[in-house]
N, C-alpha and C positions, 0 to 999 in steps of 0.2 A: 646292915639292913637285913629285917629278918625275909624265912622265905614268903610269911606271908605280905610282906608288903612287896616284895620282890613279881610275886604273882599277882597282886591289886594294881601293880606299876604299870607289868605287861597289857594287862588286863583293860585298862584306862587307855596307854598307846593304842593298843588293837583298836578299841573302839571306835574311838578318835580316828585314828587314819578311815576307819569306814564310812563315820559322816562326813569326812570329808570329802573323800572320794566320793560319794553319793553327791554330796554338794557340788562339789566340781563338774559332774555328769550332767546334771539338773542345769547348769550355768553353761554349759557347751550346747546342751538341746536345745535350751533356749533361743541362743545366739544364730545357732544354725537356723530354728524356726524364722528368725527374723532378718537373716541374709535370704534364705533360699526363699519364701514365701509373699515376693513384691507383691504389688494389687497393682492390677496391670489395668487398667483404664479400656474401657470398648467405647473407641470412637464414632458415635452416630451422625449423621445427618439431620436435621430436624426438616430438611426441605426433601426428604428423601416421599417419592408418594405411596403410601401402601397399597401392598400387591394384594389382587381378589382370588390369589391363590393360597392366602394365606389363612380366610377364613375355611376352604375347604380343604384346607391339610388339618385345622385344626378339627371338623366333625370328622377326617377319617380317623384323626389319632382316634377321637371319641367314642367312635364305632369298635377300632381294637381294641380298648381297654374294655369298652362292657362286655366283646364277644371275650375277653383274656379271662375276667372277672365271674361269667357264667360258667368258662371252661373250667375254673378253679373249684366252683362250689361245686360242679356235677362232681369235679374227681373227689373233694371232700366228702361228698353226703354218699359217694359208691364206697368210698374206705368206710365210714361209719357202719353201711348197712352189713359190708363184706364182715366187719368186727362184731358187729350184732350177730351173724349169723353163724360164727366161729363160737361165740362163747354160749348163743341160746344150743348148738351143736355137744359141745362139751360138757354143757350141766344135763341135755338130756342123755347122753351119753351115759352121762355119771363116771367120768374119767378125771382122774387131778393132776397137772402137770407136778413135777416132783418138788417144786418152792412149796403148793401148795398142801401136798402130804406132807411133807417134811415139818411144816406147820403146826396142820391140824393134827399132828401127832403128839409133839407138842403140847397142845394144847389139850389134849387128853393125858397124857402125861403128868399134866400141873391139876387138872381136874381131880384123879384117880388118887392123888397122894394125899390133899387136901382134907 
């Protein structure tokens, strides 16, 4: 056997044992997915009577979620304006952070050769 078949041999086992192990892993996850994962059943009452506490839990959820909802968009639209005011800051400024010298140096560089 030459060496190059010697080395296409190896080469073939290696692989092989890799999908297989991958295979194997794949066949175990699964297995475990479908031991450990029962569907466990909620057993109701159908004569059980509904409670009148449970439509006003549901308008306080309501109420959290819009006050959660409005607290979200103040602190989104306070980052935007805080970022608006950082960068209308630094162009008046006339200062470049060093990405963007580094850049536009660059870009004079490709300009000046040209």
């Amino acid at each position: 056997m030459s060496e190059i078949q010697q080395g296409l041999l190896i080469t073939a086992i290696g692989m092989g044992l890799v999908f297989a192990v991958i295979i194997f892993l794949w066949g175990l996850m699964a297995l475990m997915m479908r031991v450990t994962s029962g569907k466990r059943e909620v057993v109701t009452s159908p004569e059980a009577p509904e409670s009148p506490l449970v439509p006003q839990m549901q308008d306080v959820e309501r109420g959290r979620r819009a006050a959660a909802a409005a607290v979200a968009v103040a602190m989104a639209l306070e980052d935007a304006s805080i970022r608006r005011s950082h960068s209308v800051r630094e162009e008046a400024e006339g200062t470049l952070n060093p990405w963007q010298a580094a850049h536009r140096t660059r870009q004079m560089e490709r300009n000046t050769r040209g």
